[in-house]
C-alpha positions, 0 to 999 in steps of 0.5 A: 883456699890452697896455699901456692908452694913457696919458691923454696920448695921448687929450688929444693925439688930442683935440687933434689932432681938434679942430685938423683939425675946427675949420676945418670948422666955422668954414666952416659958422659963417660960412656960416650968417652974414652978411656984417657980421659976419665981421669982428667981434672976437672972432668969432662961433663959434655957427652962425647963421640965414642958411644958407638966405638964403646959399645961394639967393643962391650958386646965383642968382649968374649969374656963378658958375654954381655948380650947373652947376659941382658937376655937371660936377665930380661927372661928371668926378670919378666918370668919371675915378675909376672909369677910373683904379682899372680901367685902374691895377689892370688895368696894375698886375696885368699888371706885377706878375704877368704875363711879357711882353718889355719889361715893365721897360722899360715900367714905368720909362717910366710911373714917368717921367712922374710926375717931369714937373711937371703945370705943364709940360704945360699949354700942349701939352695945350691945344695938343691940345685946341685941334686936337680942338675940345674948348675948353669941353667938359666931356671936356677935363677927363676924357678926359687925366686917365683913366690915371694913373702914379701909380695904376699904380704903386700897384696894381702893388706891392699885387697884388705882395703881395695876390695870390698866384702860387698863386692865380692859376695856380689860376685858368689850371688851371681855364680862365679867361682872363687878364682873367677871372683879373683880374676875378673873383680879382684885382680882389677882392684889390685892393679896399682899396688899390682904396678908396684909390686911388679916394678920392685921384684922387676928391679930386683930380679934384674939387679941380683948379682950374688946368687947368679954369681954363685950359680951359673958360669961365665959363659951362661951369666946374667947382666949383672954377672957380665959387668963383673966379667968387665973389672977381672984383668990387671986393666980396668976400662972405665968406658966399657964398664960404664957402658955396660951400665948405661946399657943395662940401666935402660930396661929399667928406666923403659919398665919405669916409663912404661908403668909409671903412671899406674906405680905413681897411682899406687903408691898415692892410693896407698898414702890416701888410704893410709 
């Protein structure tokens, strides 16, 4: 017999939920206002009507280059996305399932590069995109972030739990080769922890802001790059840097909304099983 949660548990969640939702809102709240007002006690906390005023000025704001940066993040991150859950699963089924000389060795070398701090490789990757000619160019910030250790590491212990032995020797028995076997009997069982993973290198790469900031130009930013363009003058206009922000925060709610029932999937089979 299951026991009803107790009217505690639901105000703690409720308040739990206000607490995470209240900054969101406050964002769109002062997006929607104008700038004399921020200040103001107590603080307004109904949404206003200069949303569409705040706006124009955020994507006519010449120093900003807001639109160019929310299409160069959107490239990056769905390129950089797309990369890291292929080549991760496909590396995490091979460790995980596949017999080959040095693969510990191999493993525990990809697993070592995630204790390098990012910070201690920002001036030789610069040094490299120096040598490539690729300052200013928008595959600087995709091309050294298209596999990630991380992202190995993660698939390689769920195939080593979704995917069954059986099922894959199944497969050999049939005739299908080791990438067909990955595509069409691996790939599937990896789709939840898939979801996840996707969703965090999806944040992520849409969130950098120091190796944009060290690589590309005003002119040539990324979205986080172009809110920083927004604070720079002796005057700091709170709406439009919030409108920016509400601005760029929606691609990841939409990302979130989108997925979500398969990253919530993911991340309770991940529980179950563990």
């Amino acid at each position: 017999m299951h026991n009803k949660p107790q009217p505690l548990v639901y105000a703690t969640l409720l308040a739990a939920i206000a607490l995470s939702a209240f900054p969101l809102y406050w964002l769109f709240v002062v997006a929607t206002r104008s700038n004399d007002v921020v200040g103001d006690w107590p603080p307004p906390l109904l949404p206003g009507g200069d949303l569409g005023d705040n706006l124009s000025r955020l994507f006519a704001a010449e120093d900003a280059n807001f639109l160019t940066g929310m299409l160069n993040s959107a490239i990056a991150s769905v390129t950089v996305t797309v990369a890291v859950v292929f080549f991760s699963s496909l590396a995490g089924f091979a460790f995980a399932k596949l017999r080959f000389r040095g693969k510990n060795v191999m493993l525990m070398v990809i697993l070592g590069t995630m204790m390098i701090p990012v910070q201690m490789g920002i001036i030789p990757l610069y040094m490299i995109m120096v040598e490539l000619g690729w300052q200013n160019r928008l595959q600087s910030v995709i091309v050294p972030f298209l596999v990630s250790a991380f992202g190995v590491f993660l698939m390689r212990q769920y195939a080593e739990r979704a995917v069954p032995d059986e099922l894959i020797e199944a497969a050999r028995v049939d005739g299908c080769s080791t990438f067909r076997i990955y595509w069409t009997v691996v790939l599937p069982a990896l789709r939840p922890g898939a979801a996840v993973l996707g969703l965090f290198t999806f944040m992520g790469t849409w969130n950098e802001f120091l190796w944009p900031l060290a690589v590309l130009e005003a002119d040539n930013p990324t979205v986080q790059f172009s809110l920083s363009q927004l604070s720079t003058t002796y005057y700091t206009d709170y709406t439009l840097m919030f409108s920016g922000a509400l601005v760029a925060t929606l691609p990841l709610l939409f990302v979130f909304i989108a997925f979500g029932r398969q990253i919530i999937g993911g991340i309770m089979e991940g529980a179950v099983k563990a």
